[in-house]
C-alpha positions as CSV (number, residue, x, y, z in Angstrom):
1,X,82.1,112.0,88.3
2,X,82.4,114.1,91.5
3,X,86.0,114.7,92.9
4,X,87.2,112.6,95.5
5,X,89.0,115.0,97.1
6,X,86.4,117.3,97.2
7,X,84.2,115.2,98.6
8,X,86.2,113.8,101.5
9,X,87.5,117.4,102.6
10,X,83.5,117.8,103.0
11,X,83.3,114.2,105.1
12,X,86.2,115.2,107.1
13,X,84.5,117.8,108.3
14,X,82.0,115.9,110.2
15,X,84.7,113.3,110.7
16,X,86.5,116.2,112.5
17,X,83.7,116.8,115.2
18,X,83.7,113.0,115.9
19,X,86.8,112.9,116.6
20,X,87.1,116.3,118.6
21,X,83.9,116.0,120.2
22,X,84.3,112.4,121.8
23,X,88.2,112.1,121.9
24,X,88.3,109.2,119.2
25,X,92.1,109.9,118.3
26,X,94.6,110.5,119.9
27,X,98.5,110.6,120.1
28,X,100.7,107.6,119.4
29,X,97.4,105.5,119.1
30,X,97.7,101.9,116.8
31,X,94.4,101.1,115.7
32,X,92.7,98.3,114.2
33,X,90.2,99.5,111.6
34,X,87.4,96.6,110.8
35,X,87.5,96.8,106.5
36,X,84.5,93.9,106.1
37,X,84.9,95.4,102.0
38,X,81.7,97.7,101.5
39,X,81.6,101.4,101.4
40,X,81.1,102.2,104.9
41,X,84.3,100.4,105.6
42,X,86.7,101.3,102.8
43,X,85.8,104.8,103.5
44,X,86.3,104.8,107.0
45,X,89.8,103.7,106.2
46,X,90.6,105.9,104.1
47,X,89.6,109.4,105.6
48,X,91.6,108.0,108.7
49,X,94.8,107.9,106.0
50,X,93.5,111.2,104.9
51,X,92.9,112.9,108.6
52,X,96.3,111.7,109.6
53,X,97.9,114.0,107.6
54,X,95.4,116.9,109.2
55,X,96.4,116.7,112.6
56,X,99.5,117.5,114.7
57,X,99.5,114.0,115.7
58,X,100.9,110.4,114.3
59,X,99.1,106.9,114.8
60,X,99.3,104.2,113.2
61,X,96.6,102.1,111.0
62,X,95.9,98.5,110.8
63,X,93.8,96.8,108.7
64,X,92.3,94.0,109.4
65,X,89.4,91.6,107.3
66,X,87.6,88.9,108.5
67,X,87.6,86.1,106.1
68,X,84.4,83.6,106.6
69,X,83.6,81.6,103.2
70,X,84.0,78.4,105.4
71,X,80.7,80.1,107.1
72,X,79.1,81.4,103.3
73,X,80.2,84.6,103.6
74,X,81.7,86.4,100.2
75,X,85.4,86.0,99.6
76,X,86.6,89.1,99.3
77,X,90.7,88.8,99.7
78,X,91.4,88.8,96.3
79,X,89.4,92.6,96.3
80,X,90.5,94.1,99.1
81,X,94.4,93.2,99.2
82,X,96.0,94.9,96.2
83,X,94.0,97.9,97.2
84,X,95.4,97.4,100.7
85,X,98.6,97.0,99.2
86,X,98.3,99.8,97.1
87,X,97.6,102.4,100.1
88,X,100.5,101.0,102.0
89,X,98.7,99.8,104.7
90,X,99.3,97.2,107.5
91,X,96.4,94.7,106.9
92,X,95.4,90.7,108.3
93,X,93.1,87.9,107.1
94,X,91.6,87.2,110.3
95,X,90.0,84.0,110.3
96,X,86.4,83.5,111.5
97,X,86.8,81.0,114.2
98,X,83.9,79.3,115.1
99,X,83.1,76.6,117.8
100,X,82.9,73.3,116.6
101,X,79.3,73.0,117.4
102,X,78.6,76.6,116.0
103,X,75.4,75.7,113.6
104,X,75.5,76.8,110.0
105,X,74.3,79.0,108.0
106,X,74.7,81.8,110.3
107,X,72.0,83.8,111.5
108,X,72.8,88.1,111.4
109,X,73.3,88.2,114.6
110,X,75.4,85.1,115.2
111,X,77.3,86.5,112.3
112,X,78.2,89.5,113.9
113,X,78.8,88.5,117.3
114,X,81.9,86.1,115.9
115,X,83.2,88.5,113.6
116,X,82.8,91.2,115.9
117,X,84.8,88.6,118.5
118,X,87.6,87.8,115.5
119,X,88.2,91.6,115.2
120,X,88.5,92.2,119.3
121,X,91.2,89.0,119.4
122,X,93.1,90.2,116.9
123,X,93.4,94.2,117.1
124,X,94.5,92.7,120.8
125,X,97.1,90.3,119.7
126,X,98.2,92.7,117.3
127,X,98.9,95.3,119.9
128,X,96.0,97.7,118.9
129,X,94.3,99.7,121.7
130,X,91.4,100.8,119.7
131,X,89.6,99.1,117.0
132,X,87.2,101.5,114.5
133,X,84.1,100.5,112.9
134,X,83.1,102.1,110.2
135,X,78.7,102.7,111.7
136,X,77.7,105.9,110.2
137,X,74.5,108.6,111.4
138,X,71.9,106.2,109.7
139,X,73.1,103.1,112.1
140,X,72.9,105.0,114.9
141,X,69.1,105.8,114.0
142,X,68.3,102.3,113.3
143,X,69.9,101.0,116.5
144,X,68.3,103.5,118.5
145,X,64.8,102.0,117.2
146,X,66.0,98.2,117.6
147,X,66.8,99.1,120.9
148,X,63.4,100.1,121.5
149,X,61.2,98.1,119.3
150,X,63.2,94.6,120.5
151,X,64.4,95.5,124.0
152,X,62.5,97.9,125.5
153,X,65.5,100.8,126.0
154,X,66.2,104.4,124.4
155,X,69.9,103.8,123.7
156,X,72.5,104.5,120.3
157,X,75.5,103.6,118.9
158,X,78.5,105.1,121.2
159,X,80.8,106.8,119.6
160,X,83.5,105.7,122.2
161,X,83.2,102.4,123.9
162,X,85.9,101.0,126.5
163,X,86.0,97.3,126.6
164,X,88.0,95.0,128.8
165,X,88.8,97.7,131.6
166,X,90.4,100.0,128.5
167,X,92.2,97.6,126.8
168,X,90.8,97.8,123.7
169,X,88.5,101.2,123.2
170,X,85.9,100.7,119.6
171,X,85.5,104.2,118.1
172,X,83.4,105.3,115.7
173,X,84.5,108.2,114.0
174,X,81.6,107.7,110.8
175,X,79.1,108.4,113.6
176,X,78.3,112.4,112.1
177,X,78.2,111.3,107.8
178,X,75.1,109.8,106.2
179,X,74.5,106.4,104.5
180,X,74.2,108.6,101.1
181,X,77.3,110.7,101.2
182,X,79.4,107.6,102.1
183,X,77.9,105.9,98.8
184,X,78.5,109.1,97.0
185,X,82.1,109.2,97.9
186,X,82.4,105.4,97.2
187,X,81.1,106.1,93.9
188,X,83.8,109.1,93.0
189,X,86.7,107.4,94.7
190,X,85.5,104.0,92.5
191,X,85.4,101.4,95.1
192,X,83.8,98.4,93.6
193,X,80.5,97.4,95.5
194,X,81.0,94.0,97.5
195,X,79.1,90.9,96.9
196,X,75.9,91.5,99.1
197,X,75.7,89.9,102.7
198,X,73.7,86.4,102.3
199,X,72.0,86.8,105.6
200,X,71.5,90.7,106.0
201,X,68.3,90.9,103.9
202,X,66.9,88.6,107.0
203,X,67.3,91.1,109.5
204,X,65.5,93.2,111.6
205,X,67.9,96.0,110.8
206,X,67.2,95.9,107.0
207,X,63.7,96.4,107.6
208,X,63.9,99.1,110.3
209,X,66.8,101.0,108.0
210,X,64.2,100.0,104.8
211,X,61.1,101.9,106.5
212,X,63.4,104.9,107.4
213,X,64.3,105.4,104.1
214,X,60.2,105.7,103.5
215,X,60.5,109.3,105.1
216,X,62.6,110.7,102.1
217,X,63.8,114.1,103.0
218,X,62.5,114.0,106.4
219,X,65.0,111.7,107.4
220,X,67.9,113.7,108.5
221,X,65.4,115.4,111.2
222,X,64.1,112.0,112.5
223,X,67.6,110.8,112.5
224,X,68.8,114.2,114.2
225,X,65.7,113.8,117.2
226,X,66.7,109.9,117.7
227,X,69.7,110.7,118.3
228,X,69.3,113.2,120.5
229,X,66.4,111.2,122.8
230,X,68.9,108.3,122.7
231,X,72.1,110.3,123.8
232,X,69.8,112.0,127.1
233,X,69.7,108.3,127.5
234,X,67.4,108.9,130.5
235,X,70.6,109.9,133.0
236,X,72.6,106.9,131.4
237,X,76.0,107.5,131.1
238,X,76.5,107.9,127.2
239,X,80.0,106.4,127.4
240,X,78.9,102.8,128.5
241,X,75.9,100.5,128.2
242,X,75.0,97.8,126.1
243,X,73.5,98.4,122.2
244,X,71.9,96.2,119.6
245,X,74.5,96.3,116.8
246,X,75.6,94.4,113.7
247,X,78.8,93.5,112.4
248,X,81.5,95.6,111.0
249,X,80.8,97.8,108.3
């Protein structure tokens, strides 16, 4: 088995030029840091731990789950809190609060709008002025080509999003690593693999990310030029706008 040490002093590189490049991090920041359970997440989480002790700089970590087996979704508490516990973390069960009327099952997208509206309530009331997702370089491509497949516009994933005039800020600092060398690390730092989403193999996004994977090892270049096209964004601002996006990883 690979080192995991090894592997995320290679991660943190790219990590690095997220955060430098885009100003993710910063000084005496408290952030929320969306852990849904699968690779993408558990990783992000730790390489924060990890870059903390990297910088000249202190902030402070917050975990937080959304727990939605009232809605179908996997319990995964009983996973994710002793190793939570374990790293010394602060983490919350944030409940999925739907409307009354809110029809069930959930659709992807319905999914992700109310977890994605738990996590903003929450890293708020928790005193949290950013909250980080844990999208990585092959999200961005795929979002990029929802975008313009389903709405008609050449925009990504920002790695740096204000939201409710600054309040909270969602950073992305996963925005530079690959899908693979996430897994990869997963594998070597031995975080079990979550129940899989009930509703994700539905989506548009599992078929777009399904037919980039087709490419093989042309992938990073039509990952590289998407990202790219999307960024010029036509004279957009890169630090605002709206995206097609998912849940937390």
């Amino acid at each position: 088995m690979s080192n995991p040490d090894r592997l995320a002093s290679f991660l943190l590189k790219s990590f690095a030029r997220a955060c430098k490049e885009f100003g993710l991090l910063s000084a005496g920041d408290r952030i929320a840091v969306a852990v849904s359970g699968g690779k993408d997440s558990r990783s992000l989480l730790d390489l924060l731990l990890r870059y903390r002790g990297r910088v000249p700089y202190t902030y402070e970590l917050v975990a937080l789950h959304v727990a939605g087996s009232h809605a179908g979704l996997p319990d995964l508490t009983g996973l994710l809190e002793p190793w939570l516990q374990e790293l010394g973390v602060e983490h919350h069960l944030v409940p999925l609060g739907l409307s009354p009327d809110e029809p069930l099952p959930l659709d992807c997208f319905r999914c992700a709008w109310n977890r994605r509206k738990a996590l903003f309530l929450a890293a708020d009331s928790l005193g949290c002025n950013k909250l980080a997702l844990g999208h990585h370089a092959d999200d961005a491509a795929v979002t990029t080509l929802l975008n313009l497949m389903f709405a008609g516009r050449v925009e990504t994933l920002e790695p740096r999003t204000d939201f409710f005039a600054g309040r909270v800020t969602v950073i992305r600092p996963l925005i530079y690593i690959e899908a693979k060398e996430l897994a990869r690390y997963a594998r070597a730092a031995g975080f079990p693999p979550p129940p899989p989403c009930p509703y994700e193999s539905d989506s548009n996004r599992q078929r777009i990310a399904e037919f980039l994977r087709g490419f093989g090892r042309h992938q990073a270049n039509i990952r590289a030029n998407l990202w790219r096209v999307a960024r010029s964004g036509c004279g957009r601002d890169p630090r605002h706008g709206p995206e097609t996006d998912r849940q937390e990883r």
